[in-house]
C-alpha positions as a Markdown table, in Angstrom:
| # | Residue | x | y | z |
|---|---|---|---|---|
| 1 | Unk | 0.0 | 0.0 | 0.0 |
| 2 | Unk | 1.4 | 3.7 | -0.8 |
| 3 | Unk | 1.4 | 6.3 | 1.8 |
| 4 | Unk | 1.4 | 9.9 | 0.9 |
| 5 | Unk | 1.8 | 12.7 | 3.3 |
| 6 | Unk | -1.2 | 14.8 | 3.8 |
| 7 | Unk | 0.0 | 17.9 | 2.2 |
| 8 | Unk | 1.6 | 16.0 | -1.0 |
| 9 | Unk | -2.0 | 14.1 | -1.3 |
| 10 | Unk | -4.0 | 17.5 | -1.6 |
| 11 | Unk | -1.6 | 18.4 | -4.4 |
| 12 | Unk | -1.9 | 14.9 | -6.6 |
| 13 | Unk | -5.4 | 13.9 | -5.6 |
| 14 | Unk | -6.5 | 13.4 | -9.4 |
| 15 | Unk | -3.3 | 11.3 | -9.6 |
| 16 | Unk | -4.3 | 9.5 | -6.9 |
| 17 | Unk | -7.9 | 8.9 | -7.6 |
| 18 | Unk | -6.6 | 7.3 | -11.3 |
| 19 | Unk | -4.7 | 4.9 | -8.9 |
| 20 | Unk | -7.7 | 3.8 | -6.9 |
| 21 | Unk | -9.9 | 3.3 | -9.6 |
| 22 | Unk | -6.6 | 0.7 | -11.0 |
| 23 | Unk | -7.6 | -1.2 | -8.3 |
| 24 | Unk | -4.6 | 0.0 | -5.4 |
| 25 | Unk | -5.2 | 1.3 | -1.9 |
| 26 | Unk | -3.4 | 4.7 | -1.0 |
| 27 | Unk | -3.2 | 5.8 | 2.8 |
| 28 | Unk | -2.8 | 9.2 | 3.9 |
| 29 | Unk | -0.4 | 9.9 | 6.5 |
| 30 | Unk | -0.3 | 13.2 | 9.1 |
| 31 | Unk | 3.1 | 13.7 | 10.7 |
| 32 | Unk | 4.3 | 10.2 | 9.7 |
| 33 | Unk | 0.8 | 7.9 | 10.7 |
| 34 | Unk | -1.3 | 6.8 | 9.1 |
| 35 | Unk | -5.0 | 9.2 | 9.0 |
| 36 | Unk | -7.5 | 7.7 | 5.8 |
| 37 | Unk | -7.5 | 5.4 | 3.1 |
| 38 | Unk | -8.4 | 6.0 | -0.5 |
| 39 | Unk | -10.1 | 2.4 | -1.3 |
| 40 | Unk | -11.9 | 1.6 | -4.5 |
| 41 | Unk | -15.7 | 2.0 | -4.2 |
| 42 | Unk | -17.2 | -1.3 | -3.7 |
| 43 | Unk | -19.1 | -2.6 | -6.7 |
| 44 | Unk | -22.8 | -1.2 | -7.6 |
| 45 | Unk | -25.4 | -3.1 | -6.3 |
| 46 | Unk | -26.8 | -3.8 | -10.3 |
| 47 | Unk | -23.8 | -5.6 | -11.0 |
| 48 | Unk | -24.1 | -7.8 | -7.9 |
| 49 | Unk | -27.8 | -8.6 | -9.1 |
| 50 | Unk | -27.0 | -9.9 | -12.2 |
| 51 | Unk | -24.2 | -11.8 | -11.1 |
| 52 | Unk | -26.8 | -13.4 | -8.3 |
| 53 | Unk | -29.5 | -13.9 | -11.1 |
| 54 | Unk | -27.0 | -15.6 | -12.7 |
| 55 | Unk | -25.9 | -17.9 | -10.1 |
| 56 | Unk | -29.3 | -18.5 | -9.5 |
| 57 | Unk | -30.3 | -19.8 | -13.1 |
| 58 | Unk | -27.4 | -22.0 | -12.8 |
| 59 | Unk | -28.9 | -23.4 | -10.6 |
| 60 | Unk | -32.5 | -24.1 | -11.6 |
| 61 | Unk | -30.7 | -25.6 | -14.8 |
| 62 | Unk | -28.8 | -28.1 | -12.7 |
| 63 | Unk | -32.2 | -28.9 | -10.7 |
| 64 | Unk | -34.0 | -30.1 | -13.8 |
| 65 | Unk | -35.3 | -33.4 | -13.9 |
| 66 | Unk | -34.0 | -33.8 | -9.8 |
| 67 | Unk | -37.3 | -35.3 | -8.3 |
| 68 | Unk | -37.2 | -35.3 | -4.2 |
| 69 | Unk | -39.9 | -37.9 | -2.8 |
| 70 | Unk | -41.4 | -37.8 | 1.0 |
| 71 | Unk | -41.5 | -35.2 | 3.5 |
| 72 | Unk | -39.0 | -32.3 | 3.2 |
| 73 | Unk | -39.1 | -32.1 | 6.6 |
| 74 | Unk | -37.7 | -35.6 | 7.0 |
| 75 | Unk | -35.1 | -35.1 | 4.4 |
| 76 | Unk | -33.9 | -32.4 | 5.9 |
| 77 | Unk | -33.3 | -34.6 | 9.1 |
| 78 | Unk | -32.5 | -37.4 | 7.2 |
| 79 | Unk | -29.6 | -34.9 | 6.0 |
| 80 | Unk | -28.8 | -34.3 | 9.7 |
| 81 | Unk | -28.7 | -38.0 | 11.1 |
């Protein structure tokens, strides 16, 4: 992780934002420690919803056909025992 001083960050921000959105975390440092990270923004919740949707469909594709006879209830235990 880089660490820029303070003073230095204020004058290289844009720089710094470029290298945040590449993916690398930044702290910024007052008199030597560390104050504040510059992180990536996590990813958009629409993105996360298609990859679930996705994941999901997967799924019901590898469910076809499957048949599951009796209680669920008792499965379920069954799965337990």
């Amino acid at each position: 992780m880089l660490s820029v001083p303070l003073a230095e960050a204020k004058n290289r921000l844009s720089e710094l934002v470029l290298r945040v959105e590449g993916g690398e975390d930044i702290a910024i440092t007052k008199r030597g420690k560390p104050m504040a990270r510059l992180v990536p923004v996590a990813e958009p919740a629409l993105n996360r919803r298609a990859e679930v949707a996705e994941v999901f469909k997967r799924l019901r594709s590898l469910s076809c056909g499957m048949r599951l006879e009796g209680d669920l209830k008792a499965i379920a235990r069954e799965g337990l025992d």
